[in-house]
MDTraj code that builds the backbone (N, CA, C; nanometers):
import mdtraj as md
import numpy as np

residues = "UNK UNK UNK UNK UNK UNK UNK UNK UNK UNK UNK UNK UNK UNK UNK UNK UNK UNK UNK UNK UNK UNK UNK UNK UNK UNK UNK UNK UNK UNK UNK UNK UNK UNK UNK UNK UNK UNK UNK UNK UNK UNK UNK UNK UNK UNK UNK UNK UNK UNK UNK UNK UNK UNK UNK UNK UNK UNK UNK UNK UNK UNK UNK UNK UNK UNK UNK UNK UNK UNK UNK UNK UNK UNK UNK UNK UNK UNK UNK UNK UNK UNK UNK UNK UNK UNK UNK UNK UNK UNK UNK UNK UNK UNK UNK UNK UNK UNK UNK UNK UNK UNK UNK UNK UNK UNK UNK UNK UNK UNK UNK UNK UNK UNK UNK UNK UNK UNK UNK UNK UNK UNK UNK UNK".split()
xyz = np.array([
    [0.0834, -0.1188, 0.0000],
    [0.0000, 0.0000, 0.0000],
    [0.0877, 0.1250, 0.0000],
    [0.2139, 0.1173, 0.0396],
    [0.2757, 0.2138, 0.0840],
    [0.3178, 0.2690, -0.0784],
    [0.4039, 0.1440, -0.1352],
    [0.4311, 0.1580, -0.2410],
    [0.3943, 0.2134, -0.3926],
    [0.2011, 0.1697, -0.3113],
    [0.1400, 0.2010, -0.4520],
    [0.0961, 0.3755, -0.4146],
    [0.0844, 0.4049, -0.2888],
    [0.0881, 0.5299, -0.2193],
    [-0.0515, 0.5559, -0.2074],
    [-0.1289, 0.4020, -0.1295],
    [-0.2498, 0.4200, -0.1433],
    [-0.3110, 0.4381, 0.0374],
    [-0.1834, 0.3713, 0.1114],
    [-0.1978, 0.3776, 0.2690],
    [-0.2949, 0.4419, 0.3276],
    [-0.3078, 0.5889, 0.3355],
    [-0.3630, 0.6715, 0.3877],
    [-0.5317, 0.6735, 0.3313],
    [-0.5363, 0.6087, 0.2052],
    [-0.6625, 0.5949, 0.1881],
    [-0.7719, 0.4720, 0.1945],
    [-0.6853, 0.3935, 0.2588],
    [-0.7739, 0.2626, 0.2840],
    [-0.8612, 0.2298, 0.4310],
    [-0.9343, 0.1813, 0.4553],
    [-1.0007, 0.1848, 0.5410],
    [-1.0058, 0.0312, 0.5991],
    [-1.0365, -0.0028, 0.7042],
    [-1.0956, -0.1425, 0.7439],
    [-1.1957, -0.1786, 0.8080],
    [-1.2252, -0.2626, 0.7378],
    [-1.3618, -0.3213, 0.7342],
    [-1.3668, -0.5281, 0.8343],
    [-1.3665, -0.4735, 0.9953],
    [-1.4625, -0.6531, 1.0294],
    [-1.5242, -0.7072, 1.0065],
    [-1.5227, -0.7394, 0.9146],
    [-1.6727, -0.8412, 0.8315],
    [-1.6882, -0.9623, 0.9456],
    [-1.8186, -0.9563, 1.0040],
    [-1.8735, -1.0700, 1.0891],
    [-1.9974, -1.1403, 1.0595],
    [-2.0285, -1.2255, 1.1297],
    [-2.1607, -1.3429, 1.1274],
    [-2.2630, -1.2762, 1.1475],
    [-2.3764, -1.2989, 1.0888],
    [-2.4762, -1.2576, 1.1445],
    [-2.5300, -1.3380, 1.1877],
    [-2.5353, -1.3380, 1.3580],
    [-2.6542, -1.4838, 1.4097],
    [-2.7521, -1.4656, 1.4185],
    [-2.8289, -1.3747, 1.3085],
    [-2.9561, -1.3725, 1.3025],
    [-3.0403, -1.4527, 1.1989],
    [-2.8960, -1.4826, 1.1064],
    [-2.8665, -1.5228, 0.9482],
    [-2.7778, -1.6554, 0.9715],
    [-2.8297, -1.7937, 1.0534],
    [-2.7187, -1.9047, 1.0411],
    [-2.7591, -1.9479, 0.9423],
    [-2.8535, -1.9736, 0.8476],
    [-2.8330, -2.0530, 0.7713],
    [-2.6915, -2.0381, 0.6547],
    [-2.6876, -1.8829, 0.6194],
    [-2.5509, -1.8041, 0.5490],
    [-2.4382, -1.9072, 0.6000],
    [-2.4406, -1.9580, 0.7130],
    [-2.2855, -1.9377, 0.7579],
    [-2.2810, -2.1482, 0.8049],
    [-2.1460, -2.1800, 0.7631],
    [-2.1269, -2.3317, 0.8410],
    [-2.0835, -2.2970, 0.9901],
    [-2.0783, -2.3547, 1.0554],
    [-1.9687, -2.3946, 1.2234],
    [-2.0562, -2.3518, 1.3444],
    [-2.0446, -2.3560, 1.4096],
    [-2.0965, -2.3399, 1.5268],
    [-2.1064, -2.2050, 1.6351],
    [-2.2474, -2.1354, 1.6792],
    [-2.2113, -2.0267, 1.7214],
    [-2.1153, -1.9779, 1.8082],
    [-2.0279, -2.0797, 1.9063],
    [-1.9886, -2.0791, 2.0101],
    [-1.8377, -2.0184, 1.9542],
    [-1.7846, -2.0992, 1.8338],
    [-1.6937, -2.1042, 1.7821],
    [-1.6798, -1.9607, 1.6725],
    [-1.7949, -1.9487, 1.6115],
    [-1.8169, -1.7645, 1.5523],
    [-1.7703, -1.7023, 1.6296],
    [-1.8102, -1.6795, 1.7493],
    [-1.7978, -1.5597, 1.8746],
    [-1.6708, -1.5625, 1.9213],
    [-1.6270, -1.6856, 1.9400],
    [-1.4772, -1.7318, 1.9877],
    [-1.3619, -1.6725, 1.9079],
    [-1.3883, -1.6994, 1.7770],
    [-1.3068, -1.6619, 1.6393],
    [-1.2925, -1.4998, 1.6567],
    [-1.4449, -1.4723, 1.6410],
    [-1.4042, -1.2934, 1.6364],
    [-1.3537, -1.2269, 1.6915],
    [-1.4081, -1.2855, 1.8557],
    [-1.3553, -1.2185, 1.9711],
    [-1.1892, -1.2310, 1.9742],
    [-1.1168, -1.3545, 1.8955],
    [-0.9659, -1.3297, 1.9124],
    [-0.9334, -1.2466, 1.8031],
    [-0.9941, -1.2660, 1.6474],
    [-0.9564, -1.1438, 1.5461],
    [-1.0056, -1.0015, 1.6414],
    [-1.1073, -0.9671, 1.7019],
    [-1.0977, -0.7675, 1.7400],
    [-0.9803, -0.8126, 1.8239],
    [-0.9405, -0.8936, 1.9251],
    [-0.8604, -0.8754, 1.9631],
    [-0.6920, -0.8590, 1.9017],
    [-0.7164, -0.9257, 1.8303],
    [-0.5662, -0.8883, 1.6925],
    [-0.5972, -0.7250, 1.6460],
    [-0.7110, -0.7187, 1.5868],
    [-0.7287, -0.5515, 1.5327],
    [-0.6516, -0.4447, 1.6366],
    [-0.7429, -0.4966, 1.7604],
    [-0.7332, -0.4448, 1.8555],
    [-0.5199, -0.3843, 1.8937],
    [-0.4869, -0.5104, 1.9156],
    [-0.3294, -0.5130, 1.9232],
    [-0.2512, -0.4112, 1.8354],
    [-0.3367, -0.4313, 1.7402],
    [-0.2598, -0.3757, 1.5696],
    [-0.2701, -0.1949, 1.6065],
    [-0.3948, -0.1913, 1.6949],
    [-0.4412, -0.0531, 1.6806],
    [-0.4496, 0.0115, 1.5182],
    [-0.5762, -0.0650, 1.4578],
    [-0.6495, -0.0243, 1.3505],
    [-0.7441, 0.0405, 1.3670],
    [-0.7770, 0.1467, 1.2794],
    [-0.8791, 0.2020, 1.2913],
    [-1.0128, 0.1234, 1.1962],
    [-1.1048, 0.0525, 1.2687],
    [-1.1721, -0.0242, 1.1969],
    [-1.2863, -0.0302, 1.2436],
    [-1.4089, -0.0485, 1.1832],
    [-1.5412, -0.0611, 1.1812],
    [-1.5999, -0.2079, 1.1911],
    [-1.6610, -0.2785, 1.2603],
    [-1.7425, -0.4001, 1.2675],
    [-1.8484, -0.3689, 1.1394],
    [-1.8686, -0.4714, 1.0607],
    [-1.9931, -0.4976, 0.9926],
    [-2.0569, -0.6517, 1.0172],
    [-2.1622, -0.6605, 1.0613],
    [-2.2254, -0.7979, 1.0768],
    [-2.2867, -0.8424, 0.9680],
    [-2.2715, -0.9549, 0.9434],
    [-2.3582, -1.0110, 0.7928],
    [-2.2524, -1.0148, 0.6789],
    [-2.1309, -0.9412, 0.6787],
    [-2.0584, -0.9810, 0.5698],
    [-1.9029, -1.0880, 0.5945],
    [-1.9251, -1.1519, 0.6378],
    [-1.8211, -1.2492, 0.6614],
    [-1.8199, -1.3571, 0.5764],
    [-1.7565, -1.4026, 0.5643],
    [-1.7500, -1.5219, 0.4650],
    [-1.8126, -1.6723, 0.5266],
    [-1.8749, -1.7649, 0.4226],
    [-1.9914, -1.8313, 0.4714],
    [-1.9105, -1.9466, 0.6191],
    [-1.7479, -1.9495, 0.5968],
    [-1.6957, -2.0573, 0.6783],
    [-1.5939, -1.8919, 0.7953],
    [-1.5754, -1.7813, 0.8248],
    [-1.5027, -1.7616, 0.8489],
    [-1.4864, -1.6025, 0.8715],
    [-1.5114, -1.4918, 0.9703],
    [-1.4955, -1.3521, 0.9613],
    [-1.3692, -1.3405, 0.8873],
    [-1.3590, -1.1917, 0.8831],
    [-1.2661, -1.1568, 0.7327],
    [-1.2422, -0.9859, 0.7763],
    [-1.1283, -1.0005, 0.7522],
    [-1.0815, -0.7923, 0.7153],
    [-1.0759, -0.7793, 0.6045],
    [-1.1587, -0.7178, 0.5934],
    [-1.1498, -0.6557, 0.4656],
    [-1.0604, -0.5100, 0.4158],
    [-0.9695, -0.4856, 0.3907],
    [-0.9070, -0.3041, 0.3442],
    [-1.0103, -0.2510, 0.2179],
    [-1.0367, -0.1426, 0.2938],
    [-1.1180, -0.1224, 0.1455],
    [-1.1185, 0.0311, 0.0863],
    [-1.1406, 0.0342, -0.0168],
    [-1.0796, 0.1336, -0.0730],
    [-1.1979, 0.2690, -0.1646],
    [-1.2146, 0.3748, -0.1728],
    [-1.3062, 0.4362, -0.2685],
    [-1.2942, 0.4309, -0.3997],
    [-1.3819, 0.3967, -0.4888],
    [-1.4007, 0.3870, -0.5982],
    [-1.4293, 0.5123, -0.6797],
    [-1.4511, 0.5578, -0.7914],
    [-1.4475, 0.6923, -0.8671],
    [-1.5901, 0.7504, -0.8377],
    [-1.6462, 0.6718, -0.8090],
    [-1.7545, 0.6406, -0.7566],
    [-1.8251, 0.6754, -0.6496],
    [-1.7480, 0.6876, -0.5199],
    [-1.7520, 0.6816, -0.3845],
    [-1.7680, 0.5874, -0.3301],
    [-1.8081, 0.4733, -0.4004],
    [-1.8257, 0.3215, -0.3138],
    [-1.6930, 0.2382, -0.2782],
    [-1.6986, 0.2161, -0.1915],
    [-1.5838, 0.1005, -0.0932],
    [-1.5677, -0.0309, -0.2050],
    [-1.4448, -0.0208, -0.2498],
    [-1.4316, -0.1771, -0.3021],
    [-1.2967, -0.2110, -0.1851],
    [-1.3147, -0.3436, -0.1604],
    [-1.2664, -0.4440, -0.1400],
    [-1.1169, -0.4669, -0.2151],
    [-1.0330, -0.4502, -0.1689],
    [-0.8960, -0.4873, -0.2779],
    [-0.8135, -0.5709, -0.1956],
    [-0.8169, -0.6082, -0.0795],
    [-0.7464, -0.6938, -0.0057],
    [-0.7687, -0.7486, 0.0766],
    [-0.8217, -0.8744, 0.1233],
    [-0.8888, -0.9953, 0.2317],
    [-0.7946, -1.0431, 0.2843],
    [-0.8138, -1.0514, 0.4090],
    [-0.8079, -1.1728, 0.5401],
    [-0.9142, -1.2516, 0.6116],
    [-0.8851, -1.3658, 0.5331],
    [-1.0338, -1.4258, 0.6152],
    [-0.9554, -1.5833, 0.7000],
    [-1.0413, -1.5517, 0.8369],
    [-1.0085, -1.6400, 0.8831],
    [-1.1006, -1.7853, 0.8691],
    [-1.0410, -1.9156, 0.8496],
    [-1.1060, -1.9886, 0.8087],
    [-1.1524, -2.0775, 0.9339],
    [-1.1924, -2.1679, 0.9937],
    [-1.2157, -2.2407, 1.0948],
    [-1.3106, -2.3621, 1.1125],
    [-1.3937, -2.3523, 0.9618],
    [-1.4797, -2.4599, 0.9352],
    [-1.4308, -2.5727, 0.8286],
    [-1.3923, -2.5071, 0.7159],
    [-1.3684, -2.5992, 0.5963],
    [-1.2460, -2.7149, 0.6257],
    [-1.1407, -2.7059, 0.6976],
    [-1.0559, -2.8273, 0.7232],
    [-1.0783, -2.9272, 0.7611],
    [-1.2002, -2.9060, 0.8472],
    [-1.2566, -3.0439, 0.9157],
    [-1.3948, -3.1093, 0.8269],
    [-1.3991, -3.0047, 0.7361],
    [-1.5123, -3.0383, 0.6278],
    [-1.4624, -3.1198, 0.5279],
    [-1.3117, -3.1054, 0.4593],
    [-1.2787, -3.1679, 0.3952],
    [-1.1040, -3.2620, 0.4287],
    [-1.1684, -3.2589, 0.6100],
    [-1.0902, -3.3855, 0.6663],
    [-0.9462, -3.3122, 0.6200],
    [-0.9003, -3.2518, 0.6471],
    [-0.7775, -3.1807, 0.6561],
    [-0.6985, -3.1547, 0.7800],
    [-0.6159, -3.2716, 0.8478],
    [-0.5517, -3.2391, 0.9968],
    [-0.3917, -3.2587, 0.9585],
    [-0.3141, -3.2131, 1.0749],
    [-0.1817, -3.2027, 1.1092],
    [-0.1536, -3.2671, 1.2592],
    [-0.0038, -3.3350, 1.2847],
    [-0.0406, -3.4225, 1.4081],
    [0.0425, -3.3051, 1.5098],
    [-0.0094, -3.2762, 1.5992],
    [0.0547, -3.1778, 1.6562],
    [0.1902, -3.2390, 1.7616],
    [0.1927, -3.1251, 1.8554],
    [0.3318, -3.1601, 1.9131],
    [0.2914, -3.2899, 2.0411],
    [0.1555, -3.3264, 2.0496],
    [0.1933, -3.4576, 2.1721],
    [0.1106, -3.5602, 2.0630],
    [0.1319, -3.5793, 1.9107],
    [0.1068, -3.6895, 1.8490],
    [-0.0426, -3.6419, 1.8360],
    [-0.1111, -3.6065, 1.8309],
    [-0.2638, -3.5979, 1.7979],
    [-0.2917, -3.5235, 1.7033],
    [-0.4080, -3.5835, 1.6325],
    [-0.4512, -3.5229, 1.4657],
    [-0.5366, -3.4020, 1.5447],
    [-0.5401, -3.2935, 1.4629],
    [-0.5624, -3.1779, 1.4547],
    [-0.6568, -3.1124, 1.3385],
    [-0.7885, -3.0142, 1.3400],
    [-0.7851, -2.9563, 1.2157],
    [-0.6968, -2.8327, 1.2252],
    [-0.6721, -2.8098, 1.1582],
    [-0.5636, -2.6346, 1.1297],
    [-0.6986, -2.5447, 1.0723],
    [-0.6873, -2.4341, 1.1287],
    [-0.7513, -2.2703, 1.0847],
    [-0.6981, -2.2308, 0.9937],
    [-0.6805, -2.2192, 0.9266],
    [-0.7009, -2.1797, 0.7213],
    [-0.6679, -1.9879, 0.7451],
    [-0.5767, -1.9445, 0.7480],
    [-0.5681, -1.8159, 0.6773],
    [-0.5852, -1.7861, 0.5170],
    [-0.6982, -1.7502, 0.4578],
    [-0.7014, -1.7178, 0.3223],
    [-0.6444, -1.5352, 0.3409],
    [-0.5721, -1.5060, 0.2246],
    [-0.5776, -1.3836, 0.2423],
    [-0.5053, -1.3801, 0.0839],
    [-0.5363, -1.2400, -0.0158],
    [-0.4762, -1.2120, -0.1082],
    [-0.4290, -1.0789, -0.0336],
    [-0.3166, -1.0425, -0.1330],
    [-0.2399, -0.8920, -0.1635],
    [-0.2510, -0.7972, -0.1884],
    [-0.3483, -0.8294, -0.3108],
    [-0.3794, -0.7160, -0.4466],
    [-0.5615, -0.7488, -0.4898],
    [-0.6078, -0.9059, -0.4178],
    [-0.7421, -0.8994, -0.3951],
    [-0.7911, -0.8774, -0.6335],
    [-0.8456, -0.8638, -0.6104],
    [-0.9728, -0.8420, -0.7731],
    [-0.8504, -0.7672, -0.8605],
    [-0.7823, -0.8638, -0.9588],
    [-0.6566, -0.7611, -1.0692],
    [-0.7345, -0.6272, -1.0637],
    [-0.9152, -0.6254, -1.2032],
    [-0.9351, -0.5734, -1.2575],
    [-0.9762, -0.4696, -1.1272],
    [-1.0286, -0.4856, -1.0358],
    [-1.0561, -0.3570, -0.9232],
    [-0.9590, -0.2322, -0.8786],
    [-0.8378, -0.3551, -0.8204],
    [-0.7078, -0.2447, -0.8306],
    [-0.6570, -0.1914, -0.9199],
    [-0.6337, -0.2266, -1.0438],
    [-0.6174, -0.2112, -1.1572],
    [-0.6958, -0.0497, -1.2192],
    [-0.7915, -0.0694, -1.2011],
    [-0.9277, 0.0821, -1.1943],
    [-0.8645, 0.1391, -1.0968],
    [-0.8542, 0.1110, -0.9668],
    [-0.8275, 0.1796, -0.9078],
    [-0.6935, 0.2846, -0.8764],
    [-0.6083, 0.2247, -0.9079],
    [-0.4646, 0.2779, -0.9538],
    [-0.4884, 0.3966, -1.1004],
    [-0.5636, 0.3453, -1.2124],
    [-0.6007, 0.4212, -1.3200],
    [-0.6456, 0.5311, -1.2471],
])
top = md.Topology()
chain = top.add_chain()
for i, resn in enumerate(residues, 1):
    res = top.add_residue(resn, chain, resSeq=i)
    for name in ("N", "CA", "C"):
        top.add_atom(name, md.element.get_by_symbol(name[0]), res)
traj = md.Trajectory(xyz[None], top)
């Protein structure tokens, strides 16, 4: 961001669960709340300036979103962190940890540069 000299204009966005809306979402509420509550607490650490949104999280996983103005005025999206916590054990995906026991692992998805053609406009 620094590079492209876009820093100062990006914003962040907590995309969370809506538990008003489970059918949207796989995993368990206990484990939603658990998840988020340690991501604000990362935000938190980072000291970001960031906004909660409920309802836009991804269907296995809350997510930061950086997001950016469009020519437009609308917020696009150009770079994700989503934390994952459902799909490994969905598609049986473990690691044996340090006292021998299978494990699922939490899935960091995250791109860089997020949608070519978005940043791409957006840099134009």
């Amino acid at each position: 961001m620094e590079t492209l000299g876009i820093k100062e204009d990006i914003t962040y966005q907590f995309s969370k669960w809506d538990p008003n809306n489970k059918e949207k979402y796989i995993g368990e509420a206990e484990v939603w709340e658990s998840t988020q509550n340690q991501m604000r607490e990362i935000l938190d650490h980072l000291e970001l300036d960031y906004k909660e949104v409920d309802g836009e999280a991804a269907f296995y996983g809350p997510k930061l979103d950086l997001q950016f103005k469009n020519v437009h005025g609308k917020e696009d999206t150009i770079i994700t962190v989503q934390i994952d916590f459902a799909l490994a054990e969905r598609f049986d995906m473990t690691y044996i940890d340090k006292d021998g026991q299978k494990k699922h692992p939490v899935i960091i998805h995250r791109t860089s540069i997020g949608c070519y053609e978005r940043t791409l406009a957006m840099l134009i």
